[in-house]
C-alpha beads as a LAMMPS data file, in Angstrom:
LAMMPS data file: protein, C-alpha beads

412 atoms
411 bonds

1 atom types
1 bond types

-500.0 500.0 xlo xhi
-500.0 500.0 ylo yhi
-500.0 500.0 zlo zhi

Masses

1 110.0

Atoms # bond

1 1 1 2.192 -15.969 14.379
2 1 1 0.442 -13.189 12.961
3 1 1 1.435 -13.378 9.552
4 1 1 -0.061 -10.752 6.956
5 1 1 -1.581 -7.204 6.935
6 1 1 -3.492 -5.485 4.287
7 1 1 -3.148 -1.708 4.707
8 1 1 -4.815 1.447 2.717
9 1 1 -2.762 3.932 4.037
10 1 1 -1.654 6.852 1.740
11 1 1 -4.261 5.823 -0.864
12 1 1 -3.687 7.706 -4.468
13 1 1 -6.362 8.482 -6.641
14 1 1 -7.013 9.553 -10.258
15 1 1 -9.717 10.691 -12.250
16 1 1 -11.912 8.402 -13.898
17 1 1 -15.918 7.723 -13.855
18 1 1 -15.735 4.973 -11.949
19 1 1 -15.267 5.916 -8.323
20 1 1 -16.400 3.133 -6.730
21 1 1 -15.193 -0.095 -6.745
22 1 1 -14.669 -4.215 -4.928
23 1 1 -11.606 -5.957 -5.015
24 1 1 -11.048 -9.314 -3.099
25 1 1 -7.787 -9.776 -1.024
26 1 1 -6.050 -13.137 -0.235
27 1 1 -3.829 -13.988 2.900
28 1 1 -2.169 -17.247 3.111
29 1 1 0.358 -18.677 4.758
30 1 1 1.769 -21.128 2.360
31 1 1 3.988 -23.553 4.639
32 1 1 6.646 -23.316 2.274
33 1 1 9.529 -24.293 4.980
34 1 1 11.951 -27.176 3.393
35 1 1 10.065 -30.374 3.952
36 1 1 11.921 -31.614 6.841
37 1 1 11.340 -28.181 8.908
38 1 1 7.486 -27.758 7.339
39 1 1 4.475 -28.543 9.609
40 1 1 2.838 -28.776 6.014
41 1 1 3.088 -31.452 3.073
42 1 1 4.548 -28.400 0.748
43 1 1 5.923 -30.528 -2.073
44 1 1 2.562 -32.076 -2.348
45 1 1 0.288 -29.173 -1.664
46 1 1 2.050 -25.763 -3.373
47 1 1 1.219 -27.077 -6.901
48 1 1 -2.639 -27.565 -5.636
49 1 1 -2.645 -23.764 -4.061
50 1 1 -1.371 -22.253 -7.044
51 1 1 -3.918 -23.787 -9.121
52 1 1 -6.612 -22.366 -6.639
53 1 1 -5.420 -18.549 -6.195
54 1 1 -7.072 -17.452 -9.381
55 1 1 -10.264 -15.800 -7.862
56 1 1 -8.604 -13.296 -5.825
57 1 1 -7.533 -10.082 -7.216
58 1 1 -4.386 -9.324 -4.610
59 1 1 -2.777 -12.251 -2.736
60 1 1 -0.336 -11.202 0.207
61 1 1 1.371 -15.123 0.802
62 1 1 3.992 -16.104 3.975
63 1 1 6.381 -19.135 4.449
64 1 1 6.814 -19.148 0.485
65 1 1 10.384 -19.877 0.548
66 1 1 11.544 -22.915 -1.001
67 1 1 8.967 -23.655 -3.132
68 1 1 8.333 -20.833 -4.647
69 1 1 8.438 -21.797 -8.196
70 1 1 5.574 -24.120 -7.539
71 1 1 3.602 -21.966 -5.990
72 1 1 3.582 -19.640 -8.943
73 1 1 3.431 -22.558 -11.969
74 1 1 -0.244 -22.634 -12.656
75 1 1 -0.859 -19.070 -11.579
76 1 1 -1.990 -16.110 -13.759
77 1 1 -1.626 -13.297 -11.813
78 1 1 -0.395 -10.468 -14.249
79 1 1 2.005 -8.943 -11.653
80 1 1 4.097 -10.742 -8.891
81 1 1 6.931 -10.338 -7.130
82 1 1 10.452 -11.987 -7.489
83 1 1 11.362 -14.558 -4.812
84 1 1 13.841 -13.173 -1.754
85 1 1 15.010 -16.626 -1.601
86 1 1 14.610 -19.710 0.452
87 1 1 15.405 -20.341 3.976
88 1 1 17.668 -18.631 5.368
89 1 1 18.029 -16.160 2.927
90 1 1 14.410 -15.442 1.836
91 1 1 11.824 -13.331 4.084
92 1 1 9.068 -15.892 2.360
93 1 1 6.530 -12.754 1.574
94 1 1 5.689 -12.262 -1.880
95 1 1 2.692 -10.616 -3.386
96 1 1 0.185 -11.804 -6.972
97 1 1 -2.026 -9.046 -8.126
98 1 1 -4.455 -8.519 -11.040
99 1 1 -3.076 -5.051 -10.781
100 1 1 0.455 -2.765 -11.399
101 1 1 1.959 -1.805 -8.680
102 1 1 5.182 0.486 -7.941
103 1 1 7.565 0.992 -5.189
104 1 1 7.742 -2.459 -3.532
105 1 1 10.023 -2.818 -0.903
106 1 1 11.458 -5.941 1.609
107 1 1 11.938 -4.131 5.185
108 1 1 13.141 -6.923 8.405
109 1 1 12.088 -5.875 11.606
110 1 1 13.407 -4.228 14.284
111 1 1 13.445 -6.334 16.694
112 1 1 13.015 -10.621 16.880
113 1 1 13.254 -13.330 19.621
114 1 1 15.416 -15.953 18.714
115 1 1 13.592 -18.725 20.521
116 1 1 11.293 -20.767 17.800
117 1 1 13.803 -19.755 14.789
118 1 1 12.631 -16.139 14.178
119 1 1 15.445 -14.667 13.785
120 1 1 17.002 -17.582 11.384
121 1 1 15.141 -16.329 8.272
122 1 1 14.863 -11.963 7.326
123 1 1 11.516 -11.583 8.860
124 1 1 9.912 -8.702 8.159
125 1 1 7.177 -6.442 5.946
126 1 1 6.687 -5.535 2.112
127 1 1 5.083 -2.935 0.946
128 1 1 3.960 -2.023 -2.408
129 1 1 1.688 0.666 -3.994
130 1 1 -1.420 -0.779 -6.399
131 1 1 -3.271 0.408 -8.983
132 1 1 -6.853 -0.804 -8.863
133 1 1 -8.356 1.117 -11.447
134 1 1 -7.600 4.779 -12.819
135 1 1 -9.074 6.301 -9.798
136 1 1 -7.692 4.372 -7.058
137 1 1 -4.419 3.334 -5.876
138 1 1 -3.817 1.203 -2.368
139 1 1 -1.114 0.285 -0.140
140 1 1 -0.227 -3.161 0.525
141 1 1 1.782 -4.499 3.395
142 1 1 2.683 -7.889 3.724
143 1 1 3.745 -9.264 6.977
144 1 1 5.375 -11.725 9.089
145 1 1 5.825 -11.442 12.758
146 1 1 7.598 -13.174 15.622
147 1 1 5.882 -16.398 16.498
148 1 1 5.729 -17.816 20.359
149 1 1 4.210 -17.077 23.059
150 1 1 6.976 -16.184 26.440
151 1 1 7.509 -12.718 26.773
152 1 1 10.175 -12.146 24.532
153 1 1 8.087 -13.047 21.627
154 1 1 5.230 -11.100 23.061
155 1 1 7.255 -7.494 23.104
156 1 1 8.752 -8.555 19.630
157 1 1 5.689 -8.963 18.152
158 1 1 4.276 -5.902 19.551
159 1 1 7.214 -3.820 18.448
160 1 1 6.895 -5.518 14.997
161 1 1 3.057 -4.097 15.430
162 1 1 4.182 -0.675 16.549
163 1 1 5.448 -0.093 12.816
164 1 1 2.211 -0.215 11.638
165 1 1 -1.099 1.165 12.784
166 1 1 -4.295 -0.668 11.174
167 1 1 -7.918 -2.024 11.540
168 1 1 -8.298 -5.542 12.880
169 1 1 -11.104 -7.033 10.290
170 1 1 -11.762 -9.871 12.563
171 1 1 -12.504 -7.534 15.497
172 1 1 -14.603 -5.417 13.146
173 1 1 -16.534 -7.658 11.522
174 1 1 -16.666 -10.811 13.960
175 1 1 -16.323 -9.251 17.433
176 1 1 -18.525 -6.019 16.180
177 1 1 -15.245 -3.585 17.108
178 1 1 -14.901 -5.400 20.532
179 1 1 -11.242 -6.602 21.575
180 1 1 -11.356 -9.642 23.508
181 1 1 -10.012 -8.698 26.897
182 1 1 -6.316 -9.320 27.936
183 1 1 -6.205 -12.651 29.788
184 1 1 -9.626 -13.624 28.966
185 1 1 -10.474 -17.382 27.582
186 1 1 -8.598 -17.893 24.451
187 1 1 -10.717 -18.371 21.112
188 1 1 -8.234 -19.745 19.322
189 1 1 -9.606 -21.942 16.274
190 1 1 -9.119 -25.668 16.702
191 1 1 -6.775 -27.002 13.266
192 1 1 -8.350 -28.703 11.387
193 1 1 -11.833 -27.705 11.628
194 1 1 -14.096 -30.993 11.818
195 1 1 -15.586 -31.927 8.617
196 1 1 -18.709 -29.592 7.964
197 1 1 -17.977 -26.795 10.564
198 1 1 -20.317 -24.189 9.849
199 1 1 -19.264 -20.503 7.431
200 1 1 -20.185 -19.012 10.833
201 1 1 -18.242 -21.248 13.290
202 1 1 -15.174 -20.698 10.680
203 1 1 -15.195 -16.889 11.962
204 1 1 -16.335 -16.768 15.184
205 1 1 -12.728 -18.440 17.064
206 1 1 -9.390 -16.541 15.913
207 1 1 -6.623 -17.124 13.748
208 1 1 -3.272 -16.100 14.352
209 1 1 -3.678 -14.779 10.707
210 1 1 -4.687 -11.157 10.087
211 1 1 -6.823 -8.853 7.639
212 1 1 -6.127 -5.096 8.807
213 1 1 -7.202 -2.210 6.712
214 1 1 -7.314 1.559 7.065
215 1 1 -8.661 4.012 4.762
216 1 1 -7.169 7.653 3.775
217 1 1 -8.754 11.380 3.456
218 1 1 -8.133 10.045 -0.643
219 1 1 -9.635 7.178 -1.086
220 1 1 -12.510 5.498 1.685
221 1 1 -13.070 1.708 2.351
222 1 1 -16.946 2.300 3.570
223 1 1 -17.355 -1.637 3.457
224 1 1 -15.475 -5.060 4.226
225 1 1 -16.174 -8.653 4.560
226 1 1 -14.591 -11.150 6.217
227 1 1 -14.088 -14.912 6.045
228 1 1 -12.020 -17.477 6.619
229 1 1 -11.440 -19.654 2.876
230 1 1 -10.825 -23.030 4.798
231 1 1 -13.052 -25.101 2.181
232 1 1 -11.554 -23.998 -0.672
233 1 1 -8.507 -25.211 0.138
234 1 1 -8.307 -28.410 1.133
235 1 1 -6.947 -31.428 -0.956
236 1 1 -9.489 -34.526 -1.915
237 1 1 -9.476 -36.262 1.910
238 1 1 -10.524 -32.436 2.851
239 1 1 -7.408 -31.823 4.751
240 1 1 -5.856 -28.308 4.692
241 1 1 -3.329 -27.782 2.263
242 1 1 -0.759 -25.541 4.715
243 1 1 -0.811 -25.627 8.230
244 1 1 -2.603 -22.133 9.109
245 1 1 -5.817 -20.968 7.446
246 1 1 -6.728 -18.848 4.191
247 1 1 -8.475 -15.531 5.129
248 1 1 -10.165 -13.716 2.840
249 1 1 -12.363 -10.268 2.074
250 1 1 -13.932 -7.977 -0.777
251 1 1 -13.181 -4.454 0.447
252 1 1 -15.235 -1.957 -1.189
253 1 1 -13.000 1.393 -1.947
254 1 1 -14.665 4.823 -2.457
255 1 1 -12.510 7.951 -3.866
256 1 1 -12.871 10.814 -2.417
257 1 1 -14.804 14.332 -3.746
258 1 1 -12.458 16.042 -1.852
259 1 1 -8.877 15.184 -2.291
260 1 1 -7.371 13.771 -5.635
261 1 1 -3.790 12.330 -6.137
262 1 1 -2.451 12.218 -9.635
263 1 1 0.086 9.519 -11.602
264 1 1 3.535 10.227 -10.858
265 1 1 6.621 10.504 -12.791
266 1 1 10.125 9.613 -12.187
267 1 1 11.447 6.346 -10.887
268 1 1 11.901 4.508 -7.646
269 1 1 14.704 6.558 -5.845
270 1 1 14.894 8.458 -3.170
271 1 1 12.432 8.748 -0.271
272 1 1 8.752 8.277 -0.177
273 1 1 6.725 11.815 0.422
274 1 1 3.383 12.426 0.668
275 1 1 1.639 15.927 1.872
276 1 1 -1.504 14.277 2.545
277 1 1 -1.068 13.650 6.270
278 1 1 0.576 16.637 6.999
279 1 1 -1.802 19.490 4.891
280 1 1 -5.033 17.499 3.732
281 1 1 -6.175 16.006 7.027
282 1 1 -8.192 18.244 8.406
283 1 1 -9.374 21.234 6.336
284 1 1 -8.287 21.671 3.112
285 1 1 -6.200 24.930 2.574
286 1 1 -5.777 26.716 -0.984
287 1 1 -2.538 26.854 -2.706
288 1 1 -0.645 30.665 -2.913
289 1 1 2.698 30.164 -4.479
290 1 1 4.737 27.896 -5.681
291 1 1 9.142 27.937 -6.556
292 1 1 10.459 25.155 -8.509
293 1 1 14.064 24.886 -8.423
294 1 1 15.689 23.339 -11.357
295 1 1 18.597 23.439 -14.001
296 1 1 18.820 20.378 -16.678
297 1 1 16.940 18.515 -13.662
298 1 1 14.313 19.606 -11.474
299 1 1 16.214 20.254 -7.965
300 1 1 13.542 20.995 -5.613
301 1 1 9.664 22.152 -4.996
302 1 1 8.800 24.496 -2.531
303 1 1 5.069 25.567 -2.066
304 1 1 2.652 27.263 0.199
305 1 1 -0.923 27.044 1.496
306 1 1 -3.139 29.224 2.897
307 1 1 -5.679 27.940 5.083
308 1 1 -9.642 29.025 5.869
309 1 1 -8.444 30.830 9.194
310 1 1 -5.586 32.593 7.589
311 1 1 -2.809 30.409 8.684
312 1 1 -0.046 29.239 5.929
313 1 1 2.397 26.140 5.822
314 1 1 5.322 25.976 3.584
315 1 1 6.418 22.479 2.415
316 1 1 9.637 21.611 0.624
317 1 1 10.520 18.280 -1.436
318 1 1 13.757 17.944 -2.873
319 1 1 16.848 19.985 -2.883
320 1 1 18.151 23.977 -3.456
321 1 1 20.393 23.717 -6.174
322 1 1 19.361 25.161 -9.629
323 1 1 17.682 28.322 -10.292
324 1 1 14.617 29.315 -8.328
325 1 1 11.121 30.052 -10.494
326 1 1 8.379 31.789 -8.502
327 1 1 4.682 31.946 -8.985
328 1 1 2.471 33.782 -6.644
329 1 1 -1.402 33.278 -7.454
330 1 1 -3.682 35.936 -8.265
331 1 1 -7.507 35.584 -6.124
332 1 1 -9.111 33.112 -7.638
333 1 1 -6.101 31.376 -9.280
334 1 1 -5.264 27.928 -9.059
335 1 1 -3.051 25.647 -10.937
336 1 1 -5.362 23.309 -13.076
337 1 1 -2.392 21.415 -15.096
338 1 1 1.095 19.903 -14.093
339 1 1 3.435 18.521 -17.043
340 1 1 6.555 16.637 -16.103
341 1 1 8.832 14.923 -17.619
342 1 1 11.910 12.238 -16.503
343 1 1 14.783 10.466 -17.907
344 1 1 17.498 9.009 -16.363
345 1 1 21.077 10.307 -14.481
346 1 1 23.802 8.209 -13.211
347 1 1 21.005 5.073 -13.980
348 1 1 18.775 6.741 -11.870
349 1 1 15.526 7.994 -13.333
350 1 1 14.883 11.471 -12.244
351 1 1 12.468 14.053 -13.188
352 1 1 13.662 16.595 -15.522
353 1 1 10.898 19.257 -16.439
354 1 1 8.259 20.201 -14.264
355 1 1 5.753 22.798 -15.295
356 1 1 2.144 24.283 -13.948
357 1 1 -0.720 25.915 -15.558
358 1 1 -3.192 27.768 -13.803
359 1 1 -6.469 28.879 -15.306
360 1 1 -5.331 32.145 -16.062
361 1 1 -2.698 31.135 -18.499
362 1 1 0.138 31.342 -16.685
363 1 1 2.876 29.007 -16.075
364 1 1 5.910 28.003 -13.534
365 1 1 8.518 25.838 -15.307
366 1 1 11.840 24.789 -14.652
367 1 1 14.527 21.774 -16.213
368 1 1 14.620 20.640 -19.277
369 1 1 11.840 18.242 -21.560
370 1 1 12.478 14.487 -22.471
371 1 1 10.943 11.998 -24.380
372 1 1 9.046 10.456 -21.042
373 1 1 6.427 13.053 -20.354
374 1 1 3.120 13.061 -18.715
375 1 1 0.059 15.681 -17.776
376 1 1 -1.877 15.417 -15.185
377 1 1 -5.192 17.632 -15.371
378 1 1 -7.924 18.236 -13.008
379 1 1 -10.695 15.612 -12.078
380 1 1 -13.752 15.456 -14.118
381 1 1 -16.151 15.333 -11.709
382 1 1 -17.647 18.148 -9.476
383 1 1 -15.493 18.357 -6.513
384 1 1 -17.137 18.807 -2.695
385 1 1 -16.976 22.356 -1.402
386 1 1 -15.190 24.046 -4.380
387 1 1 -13.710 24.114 -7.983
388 1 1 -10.686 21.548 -7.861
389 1 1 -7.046 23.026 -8.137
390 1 1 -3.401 21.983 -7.119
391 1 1 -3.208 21.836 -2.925
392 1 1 0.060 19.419 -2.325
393 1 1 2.544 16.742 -3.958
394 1 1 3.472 13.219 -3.820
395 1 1 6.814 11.496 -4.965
396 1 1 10.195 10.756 -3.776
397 1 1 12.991 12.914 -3.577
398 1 1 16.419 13.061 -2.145
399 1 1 18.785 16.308 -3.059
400 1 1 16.935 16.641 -5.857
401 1 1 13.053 15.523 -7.229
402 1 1 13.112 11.658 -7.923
403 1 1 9.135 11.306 -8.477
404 1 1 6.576 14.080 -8.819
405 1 1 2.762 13.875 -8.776
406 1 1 -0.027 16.088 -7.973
407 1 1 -2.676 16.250 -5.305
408 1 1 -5.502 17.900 -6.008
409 1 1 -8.062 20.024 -4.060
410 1 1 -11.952 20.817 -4.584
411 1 1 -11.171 23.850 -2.372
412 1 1 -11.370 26.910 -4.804

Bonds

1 1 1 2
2 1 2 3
3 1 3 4
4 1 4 5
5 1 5 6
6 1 6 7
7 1 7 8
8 1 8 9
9 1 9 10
10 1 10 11
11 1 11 12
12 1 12 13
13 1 13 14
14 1 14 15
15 1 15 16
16 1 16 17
17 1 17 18
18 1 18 19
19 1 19 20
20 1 20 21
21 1 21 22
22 1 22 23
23 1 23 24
24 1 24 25
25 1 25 26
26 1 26 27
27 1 27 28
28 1 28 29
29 1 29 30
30 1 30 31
31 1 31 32
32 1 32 33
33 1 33 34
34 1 34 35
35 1 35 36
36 1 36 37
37 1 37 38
38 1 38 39
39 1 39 40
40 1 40 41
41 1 41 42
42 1 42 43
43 1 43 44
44 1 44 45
45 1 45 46
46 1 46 47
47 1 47 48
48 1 48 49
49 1 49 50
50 1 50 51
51 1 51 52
52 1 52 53
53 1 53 54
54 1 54 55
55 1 55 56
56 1 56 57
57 1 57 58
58 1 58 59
59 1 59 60
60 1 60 61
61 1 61 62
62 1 62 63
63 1 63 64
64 1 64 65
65 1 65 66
66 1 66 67
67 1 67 68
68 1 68 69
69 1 69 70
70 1 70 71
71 1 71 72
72 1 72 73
73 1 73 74
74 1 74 75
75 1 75 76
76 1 76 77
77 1 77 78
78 1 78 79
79 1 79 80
80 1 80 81
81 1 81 82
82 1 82 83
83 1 83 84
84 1 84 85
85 1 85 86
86 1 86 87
87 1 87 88
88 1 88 89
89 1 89 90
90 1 90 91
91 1 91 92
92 1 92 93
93 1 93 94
94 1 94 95
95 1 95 96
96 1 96 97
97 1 97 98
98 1 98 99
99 1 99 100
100 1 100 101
101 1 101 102
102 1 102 103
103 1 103 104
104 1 104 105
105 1 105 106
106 1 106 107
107 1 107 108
108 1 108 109
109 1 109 110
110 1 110 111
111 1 111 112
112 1 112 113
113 1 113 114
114 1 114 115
115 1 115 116
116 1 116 117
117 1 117 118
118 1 118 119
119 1 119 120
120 1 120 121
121 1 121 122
122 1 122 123
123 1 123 124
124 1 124 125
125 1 125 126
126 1 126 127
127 1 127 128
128 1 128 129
129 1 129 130
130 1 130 131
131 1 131 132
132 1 132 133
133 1 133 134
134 1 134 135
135 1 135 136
136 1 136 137
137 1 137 138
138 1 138 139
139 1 139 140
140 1 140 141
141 1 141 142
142 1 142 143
143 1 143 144
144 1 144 145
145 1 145 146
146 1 146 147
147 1 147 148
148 1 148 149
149 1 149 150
150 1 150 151
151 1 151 152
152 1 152 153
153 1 153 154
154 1 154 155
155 1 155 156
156 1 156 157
157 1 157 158
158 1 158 159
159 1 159 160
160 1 160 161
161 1 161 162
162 1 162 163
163 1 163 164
164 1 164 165
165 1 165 166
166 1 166 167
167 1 167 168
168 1 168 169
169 1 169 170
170 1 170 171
171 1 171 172
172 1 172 173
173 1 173 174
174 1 174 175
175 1 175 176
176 1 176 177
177 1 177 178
178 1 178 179
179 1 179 180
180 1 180 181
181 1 181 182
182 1 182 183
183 1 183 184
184 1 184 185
185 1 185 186
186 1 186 187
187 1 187 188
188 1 188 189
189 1 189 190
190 1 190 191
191 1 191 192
192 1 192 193
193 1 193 194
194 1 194 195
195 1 195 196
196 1 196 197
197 1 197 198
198 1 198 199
199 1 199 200
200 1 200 201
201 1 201 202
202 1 202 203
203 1 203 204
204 1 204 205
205 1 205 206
206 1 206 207
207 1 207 208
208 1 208 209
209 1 209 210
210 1 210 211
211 1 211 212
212 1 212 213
213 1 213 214
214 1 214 215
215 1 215 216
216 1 216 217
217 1 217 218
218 1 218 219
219 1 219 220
220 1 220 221
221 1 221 222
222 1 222 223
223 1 223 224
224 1 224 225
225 1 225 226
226 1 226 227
227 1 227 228
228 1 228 229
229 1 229 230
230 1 230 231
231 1 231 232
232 1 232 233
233 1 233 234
234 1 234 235
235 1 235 236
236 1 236 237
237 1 237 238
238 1 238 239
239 1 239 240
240 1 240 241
241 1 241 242
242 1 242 243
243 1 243 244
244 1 244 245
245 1 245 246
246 1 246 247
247 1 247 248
248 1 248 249
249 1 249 250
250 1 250 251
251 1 251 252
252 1 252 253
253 1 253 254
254 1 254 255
255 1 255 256
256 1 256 257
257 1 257 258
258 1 258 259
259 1 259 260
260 1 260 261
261 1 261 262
262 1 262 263
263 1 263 264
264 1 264 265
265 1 265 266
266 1 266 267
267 1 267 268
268 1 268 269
269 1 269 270
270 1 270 271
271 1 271 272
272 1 272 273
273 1 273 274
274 1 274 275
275 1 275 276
276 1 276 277
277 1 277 278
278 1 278 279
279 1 279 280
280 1 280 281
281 1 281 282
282 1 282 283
283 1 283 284
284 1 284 285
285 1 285 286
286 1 286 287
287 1 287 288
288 1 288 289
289 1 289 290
290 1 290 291
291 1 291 292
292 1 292 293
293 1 293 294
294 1 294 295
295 1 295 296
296 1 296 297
297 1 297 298
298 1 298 299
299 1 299 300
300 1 300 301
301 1 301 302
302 1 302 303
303 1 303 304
304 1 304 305
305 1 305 306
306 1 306 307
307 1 307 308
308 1 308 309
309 1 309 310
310 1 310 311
311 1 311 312
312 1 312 313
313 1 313 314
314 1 314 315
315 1 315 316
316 1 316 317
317 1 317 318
318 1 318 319
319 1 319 320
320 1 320 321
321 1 321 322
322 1 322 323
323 1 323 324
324 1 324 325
325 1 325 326
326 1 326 327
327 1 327 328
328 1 328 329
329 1 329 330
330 1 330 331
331 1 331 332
332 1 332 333
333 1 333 334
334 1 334 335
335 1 335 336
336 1 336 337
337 1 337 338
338 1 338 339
339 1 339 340
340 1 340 341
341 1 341 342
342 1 342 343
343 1 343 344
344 1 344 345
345 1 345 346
346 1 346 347
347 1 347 348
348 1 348 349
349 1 349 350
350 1 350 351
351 1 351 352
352 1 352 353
353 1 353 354
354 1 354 355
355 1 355 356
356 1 356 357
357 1 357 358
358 1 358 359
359 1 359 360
360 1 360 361
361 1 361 362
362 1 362 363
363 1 363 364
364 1 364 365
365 1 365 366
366 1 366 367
367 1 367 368
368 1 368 369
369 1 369 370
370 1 370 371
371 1 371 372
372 1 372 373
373 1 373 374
374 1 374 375
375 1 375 376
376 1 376 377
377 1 377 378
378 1 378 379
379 1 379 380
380 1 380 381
381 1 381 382
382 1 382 383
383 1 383 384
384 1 384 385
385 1 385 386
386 1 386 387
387 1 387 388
388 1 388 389
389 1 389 390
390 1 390 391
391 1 391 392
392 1 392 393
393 1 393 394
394 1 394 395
395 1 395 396
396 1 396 397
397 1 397 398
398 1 398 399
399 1 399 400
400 1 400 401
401 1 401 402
402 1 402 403
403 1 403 404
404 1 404 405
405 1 405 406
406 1 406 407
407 1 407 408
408 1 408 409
409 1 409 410
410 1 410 411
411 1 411 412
């Protein structure tokens, strides 16, 4: 089964020195069905995996259902998630990080085959947002797709696949971009490699395991290894502690000069937004005005851009209750400072005061301040192509603002 995906899809960036950076990435199926139902030895073998997950910075794991507390004894990850439970109950995806992350979320598929037990446990993706440094965010996906091979499990898996879009680090790195052709020999890895297979032969036949990455106009992954981490996990015979194979790979992240995203506010409610695919794609345009809606909350954003060839695009997060506050920029204005504040309503947290500074001195408020406030200002560094100002948000929002951060353009 194809069993894990690393994405960097809507990649968030801040503004620090550093923007450059390596992390190393874990995937693992951990065979963590009960005993009886395992192809592993999990009651033996979980304690000795946990010990060894300690060199990799973000660890995407499958199968970890009913050993779960094993698996994360001798482990010092500073952030993991909680367990979803073991069979049936569980979707056995978790994720360890050296790094915060926000928004994580358990999604099932669509669609399963029911053949091979598929459809007896959740199955499914995670996702989660991580912070890798001040200066670069990523977003991880976990997955787990329908197993088998008949054709049932073949259009499941591909419509599991059709919910995300990624590249294949195998294929990239291994096959030098090449798919191997439909129908064609199979280079299927034999299990377990014979004792002192070669780094190179442990790449060159395929795992039903996956890397897949994908970088973002925000934040670039120019470089990626790839390998699979067979040796370090076997136990002291040198047999493989789960029954499918540890990949691993350092992916090298780059932030952009270009486009900036900010921290956000607010808490984890509402519906994910982001204005990078649809305004920042292509060419960047320049912000014009700007109407925050608000009242003791802030209700709604609505903003628009003018591009290089004269054409403009108004975007709207949120709702249109409150009172409406207007700012059309001056030539050669731009908005170099966004303060916001949250708290919560009806125990959800919400953002309450929103306000923007441009470099003329004037502001755009609405709502009301709280004690939980932050300012985001604009990068430190020289931008490409222009002065760096607000272009677009990022957040969630529902009928009104939920989470608010800026994205920032050197456009101006």
């Amino acid at each position: 089964m194809i069993s894990w995906a690393f994405l960097a899809l809507s990649i968030r960036a801040a503004f620090a020195a550093q923007v450059v950076g390596d992390l190393t990435v874990l995937s693992y199926n951990v065979a963590g069905l009960p005993e009886i139902l395992s192809s592993g030895n999990p009651a033996t073998n979980t304690p000795l995996i946990s010990a060894r997950l300690g060199p990799y910075n973000i660890i995407n794991v499958q199968e970890d259902f009913n050993y779960h507390a094993a698996l994360y004894a001798s482990d010092n990850h500073a952030h993991r998630t909680p367990t979803s439970g073991g069979v049936p109950f569980g979707s056995g995806l978790n994720t360890l990080s050296d790094f915060p992350y926000i928004d994580f979320e358990r999604k099932t598929w669509d669609n399963c085959n029911s053949n091979g037990g598929d459809c007896l446990t959740p199955k499914g993706f995670t996702f989660m947002r991580v912070r890798v440094s001040e200066g670069a965010w990523i977003d991880v996906y976990n997955l787990h797709t329908d197993a088998g091979s008949d054709s049932g499990d073949i259009n499941a898996r591909a419509s599991n696949m059709a919910q995300v879009s990624t590249t294949d680090l195998w294929v990239s790195n291994v096959r030098g971009g090449v798919v191997p052709a439909s129908g064609s020999a199979s280079l299927t890895c034999p299990f377990p490699f014979a004792a002192g297979t070669s780094e190179a032969a442990l790449v060159a036949c395929e795992v039903v395991d996956k890397i897949f990455i994908r970088g973002s106009p925000a934040v670039g992954l120019p470089a990626a290894t790839f390998r699979n981490a067979h040796y370090s996990f076997v136990d002291s015979a040198g047999a493989p502690l789960s029954d499918h194979y540890p990949l691993t790979s350092t992916l090298t992240w780059r932030i952009s000069s270009s486009v900036r995203l900010g921290d956000p506010i607010g808490g984890p409610h509402g519906d994910p937004f982001n204005d990078i695919p649809a305004l920042l794609s292509g060419t960047l345009p320049q912000l014009t005005s700007i109407t925050i809606r608000g009242g003791n909350r802030i209700d709604g954003i609505s903003f628009i851009v003018r591009y290089p060839n004269g054409a403009t695009t108004t975007t709207t997060h949120g709702g249109s209750g409150g009172n409406a506050n207007t700012l059309n920029l001056n030539s050669g204005e731009r908005v170099t400072s966004v303060f916001a504040c949250s708290a919560k309503y009806n125990d959800s947290t919400r953002v309450f005061h929103l306000r923007l500074t441009t470099n003329q001195g004037r502001t755009v408020q609405a709502g009301s301040t709280t004690s939980d406030c932050l300012t985001n200002n604009l990068p430190s560094d020289a931008g490409s192509g222009g002065a760096w100002g607000l272009v677009a948000f990022w957040g969630r929002d529902g009928n009104e603002i939920d989470r608010v951060a800026p994205i920032w353009g050197a456009v101006y």
